[in-house]
N, C-alpha and C positions, 0 to 999 in steps of 0.2 A: 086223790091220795098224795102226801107230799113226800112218800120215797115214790112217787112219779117223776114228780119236779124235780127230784134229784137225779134219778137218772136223766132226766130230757139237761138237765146242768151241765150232763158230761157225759153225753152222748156221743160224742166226736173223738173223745180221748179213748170212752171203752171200743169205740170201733176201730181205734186203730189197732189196739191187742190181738186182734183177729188176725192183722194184718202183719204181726212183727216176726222178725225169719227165728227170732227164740220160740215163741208159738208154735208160727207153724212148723217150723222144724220136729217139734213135739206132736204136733198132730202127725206128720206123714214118716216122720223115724230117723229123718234125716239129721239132727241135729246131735252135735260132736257132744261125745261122752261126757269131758273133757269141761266143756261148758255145761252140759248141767251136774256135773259134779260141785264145779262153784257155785250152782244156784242152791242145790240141795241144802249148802253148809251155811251160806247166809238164809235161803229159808228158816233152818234150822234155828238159827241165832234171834230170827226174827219171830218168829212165833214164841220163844222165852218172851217177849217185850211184849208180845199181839195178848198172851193170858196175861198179863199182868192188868192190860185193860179193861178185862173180862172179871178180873179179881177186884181193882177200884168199883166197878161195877157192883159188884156184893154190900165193898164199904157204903156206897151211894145210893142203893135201893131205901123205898121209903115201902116196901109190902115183903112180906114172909115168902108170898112166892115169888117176886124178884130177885130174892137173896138166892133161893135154891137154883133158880136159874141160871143164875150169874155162875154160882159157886159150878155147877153142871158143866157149865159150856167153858169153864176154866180147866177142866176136868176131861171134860173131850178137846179142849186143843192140845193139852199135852199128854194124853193117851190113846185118843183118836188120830187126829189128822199129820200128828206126829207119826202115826203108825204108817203110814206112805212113805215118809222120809227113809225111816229107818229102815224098810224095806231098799229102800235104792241104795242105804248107808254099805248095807248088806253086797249088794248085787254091783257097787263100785266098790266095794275095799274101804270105805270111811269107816273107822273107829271110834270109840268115845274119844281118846284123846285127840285126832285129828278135828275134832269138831270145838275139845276144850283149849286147845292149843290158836283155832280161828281169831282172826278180829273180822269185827263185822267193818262193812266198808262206811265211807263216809254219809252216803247217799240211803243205806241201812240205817245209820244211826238216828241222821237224819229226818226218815219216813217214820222210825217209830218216836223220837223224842220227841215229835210234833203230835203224833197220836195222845199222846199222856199227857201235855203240856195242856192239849185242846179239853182232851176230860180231867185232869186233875181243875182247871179255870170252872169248868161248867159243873153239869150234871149229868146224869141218865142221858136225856134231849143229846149232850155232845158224845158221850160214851156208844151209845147205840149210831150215833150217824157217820163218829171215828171208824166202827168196825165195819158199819155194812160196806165200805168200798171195797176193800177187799174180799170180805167172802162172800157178796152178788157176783164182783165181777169172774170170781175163778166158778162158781157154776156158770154163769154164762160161758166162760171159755171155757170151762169141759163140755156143755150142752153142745157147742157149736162146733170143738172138734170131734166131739160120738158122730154127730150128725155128719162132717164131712168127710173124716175120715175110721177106718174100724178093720184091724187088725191084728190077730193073735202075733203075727210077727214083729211088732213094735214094740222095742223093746219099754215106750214108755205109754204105753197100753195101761198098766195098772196107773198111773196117776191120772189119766184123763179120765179112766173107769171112777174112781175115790172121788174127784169132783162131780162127776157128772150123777153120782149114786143119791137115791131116795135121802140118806140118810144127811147128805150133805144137802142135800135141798130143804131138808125138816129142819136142820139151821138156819139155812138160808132166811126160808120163811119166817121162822121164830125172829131172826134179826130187824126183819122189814117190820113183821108184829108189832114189834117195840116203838120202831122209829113210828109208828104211826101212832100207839097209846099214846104216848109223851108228846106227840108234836098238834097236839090235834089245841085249838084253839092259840096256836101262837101268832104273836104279832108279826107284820113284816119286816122288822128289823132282824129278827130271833130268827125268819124264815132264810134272808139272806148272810146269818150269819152261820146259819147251820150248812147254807149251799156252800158256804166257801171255803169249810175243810170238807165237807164232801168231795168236792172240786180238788183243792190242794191234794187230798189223798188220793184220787185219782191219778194225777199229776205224776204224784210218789210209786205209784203203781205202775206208773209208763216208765219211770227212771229206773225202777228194778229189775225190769224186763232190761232196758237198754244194759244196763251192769253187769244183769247175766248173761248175755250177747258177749259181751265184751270180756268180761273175765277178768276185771281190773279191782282195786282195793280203793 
């Protein structure tokens, strides 16, 4: 399977996430308000750009049920997985305007104008392999914090609960589906060209963790 390959590509980046004190901070409760309050509002900012690829996605379908799909999952990132955020928006004091008033950081803009740039160049093949970095690697990180740690007292219980749920995983799945439809008979050039925003976004995924640590612009 070559979302195998992809993970076995960036295997060593998705291991360190397990390992990062933003993480696990969130796994054991320990992690300062304060800072994921910043995560929350560039999450926030970031997933505006994450459907947008979900949305070129629709433009770029070549089947009827590609299109509903696309248009679907455009549709649960910003009424679904949105709904966690806004949960916390709630539970910190963030408001609409505190979030319309944000700039996304440089390293934000970054991770997603490389998203769009990669599927705006390609097709479906880049669009599908764009997105699965991110949402494999947050079920894997909420699989691996249910499993290490599970407390009604944490106060970020509910978002490693939203990752780790059936329902995020029937994306999950749907996401790897795709990458496997579209990838199946490609050459190995197209194979390592698909590994290396794989890889990059990976990459982009560790820097956001580090920026949410840090709390910087």
């Amino acid at each position: 399977m070559f979302s195998k390959e992809l993970y076995e590509s960036a295997k060593n980046i998705w291991d360190s996430y397990y390992e990062h004190p933003f993480v696990k901070g969130i796994g054991d409760g320990s992690l300062q308000k304060e800072k994921f309050k910043f995560y929350i509002i560039q999450d926030y900012l970031y997933l505006l750009e994450y459907a947008k690829l979900f949305a070129l996605g629709v433009i770029k379908s070549k089947t009827e049920n590609d299109m509903k799909k696309f248009a679907s999952l455009t549709d649960g990132i910003l009424n679904s997985e949105m709904g966690i955020h806004r949960i916390y928006m709630k539970k910190l004091r963030i408001n609409e305007l505190d979030i319309s008033n944000a700039n996304p950081t440089l390293d934000n803009i970054s991770y997603t104008s490389y998203m769009l740039s990669a599927s705006h160049c390609g097709d479906i093949k880049e669009i599908a392999v764009a997105a699965l970095s991110c949402m494999w690697s947050y079920k894997m990180i909420g699989d691996n914090l249910k499993k290490l740690y599970s407390s009604n007292n944490n106060f970020y219980q509910e978002w490693i609960d939203c990752y780790c749920s059936e329902r995020y995983a029937e994306l999950t799945k749907w996401n790897i589906e795709l990458v496997e439809k579209y990838c199946q008979n490609i050459t190995s050039a197209e194979k390592e060209h698909l590994k290396s925003i794989f890889i990059n976004c990976s990459i982009y995924e560790s820097k956001f963790w580090d920026m949410s640590y840090k709390g910087k612009l």
